[in-house]
N, C-alpha and C positions, 0 to 999 in steps of 0.2 A: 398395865399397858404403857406406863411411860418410859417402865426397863427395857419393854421392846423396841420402843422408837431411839432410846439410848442404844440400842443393841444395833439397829440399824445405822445407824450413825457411823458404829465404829467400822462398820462393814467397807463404807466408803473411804474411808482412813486409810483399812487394814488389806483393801482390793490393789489400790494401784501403789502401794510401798513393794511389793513382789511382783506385782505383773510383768513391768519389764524384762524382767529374765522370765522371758519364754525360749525355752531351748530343745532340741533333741537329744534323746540320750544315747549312749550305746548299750547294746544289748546284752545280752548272755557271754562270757567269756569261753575263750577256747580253750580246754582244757588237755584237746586230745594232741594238740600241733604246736610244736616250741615256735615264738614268735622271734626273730632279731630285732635288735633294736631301729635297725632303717624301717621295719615294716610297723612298727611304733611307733617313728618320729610319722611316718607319713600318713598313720592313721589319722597321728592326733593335728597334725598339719589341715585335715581334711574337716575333721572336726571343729576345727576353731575356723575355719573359713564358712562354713557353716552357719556355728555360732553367732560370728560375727563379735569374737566375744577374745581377751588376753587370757591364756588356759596352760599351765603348766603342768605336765606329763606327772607328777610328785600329787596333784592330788585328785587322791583315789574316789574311781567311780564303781564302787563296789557296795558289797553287801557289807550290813555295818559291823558285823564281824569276823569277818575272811574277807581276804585281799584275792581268793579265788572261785568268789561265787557272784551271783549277779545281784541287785540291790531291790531287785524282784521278792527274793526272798523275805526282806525286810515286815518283821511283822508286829506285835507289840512287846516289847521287854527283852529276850529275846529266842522270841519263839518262832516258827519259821512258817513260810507262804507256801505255794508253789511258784514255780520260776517265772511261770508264764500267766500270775497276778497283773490285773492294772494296777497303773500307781499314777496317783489324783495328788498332785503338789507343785511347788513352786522350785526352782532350783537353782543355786547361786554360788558362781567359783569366786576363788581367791589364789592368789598364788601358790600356796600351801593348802589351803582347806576348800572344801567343797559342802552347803550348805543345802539340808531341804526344809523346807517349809511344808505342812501338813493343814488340814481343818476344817471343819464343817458347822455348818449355824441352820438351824431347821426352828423357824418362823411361822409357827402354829397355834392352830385352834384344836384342842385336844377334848373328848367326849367321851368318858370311860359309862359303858350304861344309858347309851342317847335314849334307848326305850324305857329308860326306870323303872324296872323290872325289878330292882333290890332297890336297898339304902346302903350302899359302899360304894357307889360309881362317884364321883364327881367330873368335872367339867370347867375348863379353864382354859387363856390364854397361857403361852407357855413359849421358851426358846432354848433347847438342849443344845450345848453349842461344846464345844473342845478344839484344840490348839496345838500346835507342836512342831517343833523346832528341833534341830538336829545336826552335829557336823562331825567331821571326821577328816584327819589328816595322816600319812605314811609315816612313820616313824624307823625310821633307817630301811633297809632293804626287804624288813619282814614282819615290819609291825604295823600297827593300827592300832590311833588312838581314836576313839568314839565320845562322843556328850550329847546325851536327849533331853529336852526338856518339853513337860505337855503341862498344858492350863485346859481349867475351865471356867468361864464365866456361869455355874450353874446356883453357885451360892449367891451370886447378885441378883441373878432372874428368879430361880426356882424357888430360895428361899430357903431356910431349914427344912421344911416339910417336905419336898419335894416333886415332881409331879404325877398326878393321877396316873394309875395303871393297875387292875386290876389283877387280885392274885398275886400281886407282886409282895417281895416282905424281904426283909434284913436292914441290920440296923436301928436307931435312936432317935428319937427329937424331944427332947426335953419332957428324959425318963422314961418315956414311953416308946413302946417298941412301933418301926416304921412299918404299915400294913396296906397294901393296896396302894403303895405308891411306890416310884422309885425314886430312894435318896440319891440329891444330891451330890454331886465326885468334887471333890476339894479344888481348893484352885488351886493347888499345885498337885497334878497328880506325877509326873515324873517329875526328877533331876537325878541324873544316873551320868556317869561314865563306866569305859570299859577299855580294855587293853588286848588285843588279840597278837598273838604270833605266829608265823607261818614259816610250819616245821619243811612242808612240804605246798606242791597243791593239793595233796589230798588230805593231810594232816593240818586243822588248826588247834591249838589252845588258847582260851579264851577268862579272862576274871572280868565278872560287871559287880557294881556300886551304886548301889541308888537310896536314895533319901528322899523322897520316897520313891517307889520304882515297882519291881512284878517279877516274883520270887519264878523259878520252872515249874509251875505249877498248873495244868490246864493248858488248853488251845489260848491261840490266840485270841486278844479278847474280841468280843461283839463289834465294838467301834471299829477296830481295824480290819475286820474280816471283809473280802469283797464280795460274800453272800451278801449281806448284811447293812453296805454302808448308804442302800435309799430306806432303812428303815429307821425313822428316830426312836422307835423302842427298846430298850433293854431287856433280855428275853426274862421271863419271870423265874427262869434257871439258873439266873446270873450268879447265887449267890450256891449253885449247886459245882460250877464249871470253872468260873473267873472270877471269883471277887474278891481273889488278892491281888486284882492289878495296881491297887492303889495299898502299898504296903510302906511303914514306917519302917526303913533299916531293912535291908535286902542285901547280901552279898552272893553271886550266883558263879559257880566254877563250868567249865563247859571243856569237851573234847570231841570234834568231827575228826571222822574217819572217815571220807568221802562221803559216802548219800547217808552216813548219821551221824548224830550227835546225842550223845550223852550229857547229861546235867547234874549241879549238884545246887542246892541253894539252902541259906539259914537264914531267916526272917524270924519281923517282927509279926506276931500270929494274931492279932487285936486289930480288930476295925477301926477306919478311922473315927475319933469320935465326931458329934455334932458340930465343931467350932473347926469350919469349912477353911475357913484365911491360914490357922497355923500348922505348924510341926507335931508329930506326937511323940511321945516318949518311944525310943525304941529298944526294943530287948531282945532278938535274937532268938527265941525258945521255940524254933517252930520248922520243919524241915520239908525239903521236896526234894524228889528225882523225878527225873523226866529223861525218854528216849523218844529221839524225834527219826522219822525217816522219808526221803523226800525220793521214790523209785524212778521217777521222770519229772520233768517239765510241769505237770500236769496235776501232781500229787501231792498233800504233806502232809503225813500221820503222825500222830502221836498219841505214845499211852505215859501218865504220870502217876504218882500217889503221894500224898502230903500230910504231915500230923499237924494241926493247926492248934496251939493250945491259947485257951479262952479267946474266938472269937470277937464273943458280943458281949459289948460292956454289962447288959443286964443281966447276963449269966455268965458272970466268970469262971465259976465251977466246971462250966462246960468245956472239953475240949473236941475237934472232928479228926477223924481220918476222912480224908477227903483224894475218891481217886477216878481216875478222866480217862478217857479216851476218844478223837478224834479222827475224820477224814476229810483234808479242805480239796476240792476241784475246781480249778480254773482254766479254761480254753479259749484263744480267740479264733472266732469259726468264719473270719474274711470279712472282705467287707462292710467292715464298721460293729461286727457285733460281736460279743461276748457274752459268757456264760458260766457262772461262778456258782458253785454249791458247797454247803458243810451238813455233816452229821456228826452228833456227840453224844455221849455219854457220861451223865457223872452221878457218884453216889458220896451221900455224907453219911458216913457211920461214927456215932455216938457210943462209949463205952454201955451195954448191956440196954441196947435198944437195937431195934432192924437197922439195917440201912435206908435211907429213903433215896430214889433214884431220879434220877432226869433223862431225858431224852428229846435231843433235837434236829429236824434237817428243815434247812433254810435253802434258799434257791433264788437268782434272780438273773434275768437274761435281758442283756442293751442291745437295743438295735440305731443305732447312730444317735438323735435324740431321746430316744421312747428307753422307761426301763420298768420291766413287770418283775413283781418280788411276791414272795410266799415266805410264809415258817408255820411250821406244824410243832406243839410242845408237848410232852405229857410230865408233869412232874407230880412225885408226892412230897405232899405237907401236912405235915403234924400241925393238930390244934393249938398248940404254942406257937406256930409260926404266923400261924392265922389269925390268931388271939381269938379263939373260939369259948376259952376257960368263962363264966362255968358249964357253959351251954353244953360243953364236949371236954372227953378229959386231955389232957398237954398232949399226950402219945398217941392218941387217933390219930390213924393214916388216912389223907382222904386224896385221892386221883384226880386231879385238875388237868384238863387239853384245853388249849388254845389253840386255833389257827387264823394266819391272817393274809391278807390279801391286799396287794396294793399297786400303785401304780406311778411313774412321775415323769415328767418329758422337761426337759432345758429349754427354758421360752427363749433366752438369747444368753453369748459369751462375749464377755467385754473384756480384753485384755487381760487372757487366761484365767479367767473366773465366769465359773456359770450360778446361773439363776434355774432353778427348775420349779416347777407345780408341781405339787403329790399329792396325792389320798390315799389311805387306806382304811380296810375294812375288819374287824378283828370280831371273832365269835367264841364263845367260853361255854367248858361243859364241867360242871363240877356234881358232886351226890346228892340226889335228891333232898338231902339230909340240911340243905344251904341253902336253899330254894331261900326260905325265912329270910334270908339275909341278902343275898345274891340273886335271888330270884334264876327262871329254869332261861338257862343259856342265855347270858346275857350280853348283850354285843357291843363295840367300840369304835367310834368313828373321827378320824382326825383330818385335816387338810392344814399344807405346809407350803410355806416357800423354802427352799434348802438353795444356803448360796455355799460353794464351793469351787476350789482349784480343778481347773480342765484336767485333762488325760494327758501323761506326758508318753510324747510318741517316741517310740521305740525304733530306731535304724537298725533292725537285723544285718546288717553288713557291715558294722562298725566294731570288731572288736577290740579288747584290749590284753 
């Protein structure tokens, strides 16, 4: 309880150092109608009157890699949105560079199994918080330089072990494999640069760098999805779909052709370990493609596949193929309200074992303050994953669904940062066979405060 009153603390710190720059942004770029530079100067003329703010036309308000998409797209590593995503941050020019600030802190009382139905629920206070920082400057007439960096405070709150979440599993804590909770994310989960250049506007090429960073591997992650961002859980697929967003040694090659992009990445294929503060060794040995395609505004697919060799420290022998497929939707329906959904698919295939599969669709719709969210999961896991040995042998498949249910409204906004209440409601159905342990459907109940960056308003009439 005292990391949380520490945690709040810093909130008051970490609120009014960004609030000031509350700004509007521009929108979507026009791609179809050559702009002159009078109708430039006067955009941007109109914009800084606006502002109220000194804004130099040099730096770039775009996506963080093409100088001719919109910053909508923006997604984790670099994987892509739909156009017409919100985007929850703080924003800050410089002569040259242009600065966003990202981050969520969700201030909880957390109850995996409030009917103690099994012996695996626990119940605990708890604050899943993440960070992130960003900026980007034009580099002569056709480049773009990019720098991201993301923190988490989860190794000072959560601790090694991490917090309750049933069903949940990957990863370590001292030798032991993590079950029914989800680990911890390092506190430093990116520092990444990248260099893009623009052959055309419908032609980018692109190389990113990160130590650590997020190979083209999978949808964007869960934190960054706007299904997703009033749920503070990690879906219990995490480790089926995205769980090399936190990768030591990532180099990732990339080429859009208008509405795609192709990817190429060589990562380090080993989880971070236990020891949350440092660096890990990186090696390179571990590959992914990814093709993304974004057909309007509205839409952003992707199908990937990746060879991950020795994930988990406990089994190095092991290596996955590990392959994805996604569809993210986003619409704002006037008004004040929006309406954001994902569906995904991913499978881990291990040499001379099935595959075991995931499936997920998430959903959540804002209606000015009020925001309702759902996710439906089915995954399978192996009795290894579960740590079922000797009850059941390693390779038992057994079918786990979760759904959950939730809700949150913004009690007030203090200088572009909101405060909201949440609850939600989560119910489990695993094989009769677990009952023993898990007991039959057993359910999960949290309540939160989540302080976060306002909604940054979009001027549909401002191009650039």
């Amino acid at each position: 309880m005292q990391k949380i009153l520490m945690l709040i603390a810093m909130c008051y710190i970490w609120q009014p150092v960004f609030s000031q720059h509350e700004h509007h942004m521009p929108g979507k770029q026009d791609t179809t109608k050559p702009r002159t530079r009078e109708v430039k100067d006067s955009a941007m003329h109109n914009m800084q009157h606006e502002m109220g703010m000194n804004m130099q036309t040099d730096a770039p308000m775009s996506h963080s890699f093409s100088l001719n998409l919109p910053m909508n797209r923006n997604g984790s590593g670099t994987g892509w949105l739909p156009d017409a995503s919100p985007m929850y941050g703080y924003m800050i020019h410089t002569k040259k560079w242009m600065y966003m600030v990202h981050g969520s802190i969700f201030i909880r009382y957390n109850d995996q199994d409030f009917t103690n139905k099994g012996t695996r629920g626990d119940a605990r206070f708890d604050a899943p918080t993440w960070f992130m920082l960003m900026g980007q400057r034009r580099v002569g007439e056709n480049g773009l330089f990019h720098f991201s960096s993301m923190f988490s405070l989860d190794p000072l709150i959560e601790g090694g072990r991490g917090y309750p979440l049933l069903f949940q599993t990957g990863e370590s804590y001292k030798g032991k494999p993590l079950v029914d909770r989800q680990h911890p994310h390092d506190l430093f989960s990116e520092l990444s640069v990248s260099y893009t250049h623009a052959f055309s506007k419908k032609v980018d090429a692109s190389v990113y760098v990160a130590y650590p960073g997020e190979p083209a591997l999978g949808p964007v992650t869960f934190m960054h999805r706007p299904s997703a961002l009033d749920n503070p859980n990690s879906p219990i697929s995490h480790h089926w779909v995205d769980a090399t967003h936190i990768t030591f040694g990532v180099v990732t090659v990339g080429l859009r052709i208008d509405k795609f992009k192709l990817e190429g990445s060589s990562f380090t294929g080993r989880e971070p370990n236990e020891e949350r503060y440092g660096f890990d060794k990186p090696r390179f040995n571990s590959w992914s493609g990814r093709l993304s395609f974004n057909p309007s505004d509205n839409w952003a697919l992707q199908v990937s596949h990746g060879y991950v060799k020795s994930p988990e420290e406990l089994h190095p022998e092991e290596n996955v193929h590990k392959t994805t497929a996604s569809a993210v939707y986003s619409a704002d329906l006037g008004n004040d309200s929006r309406i954001n959904a994902t569906v995904l698919w991913g499978m881990n295939k291990q040499k001379e074992h099935s595959g075991e599969n995931a499936f997920m669709a998430e959903g959540a719709w804002r209606k000015k303050r009020l925001a309702l969210y759902t996710r439906y999961e089915f995954t399978e896991k192996s009795g290894e994953e579960l740590v079922l040995e000797p009850m059941f042998e390693e390779h038992d498949v057994f079918n786990i669904h979760a759904f959950t249910l939730g809700a949150a409204y913004d009690l007030f906004e203090l200088k572009h940062t909101r405060v909201a209440l949440g609850g939600q409601w989560s119910i489990y159905h695993a094989p009769a066979s677990l009952n023993t342990l898990y007991g039959e459907n057993p359910m999960a109940l949290q309540v939160y405060l989540r302080i976060y960056p306002s909604l940054m308003k979009m001027d549909k009439k401002m191009k650039m």
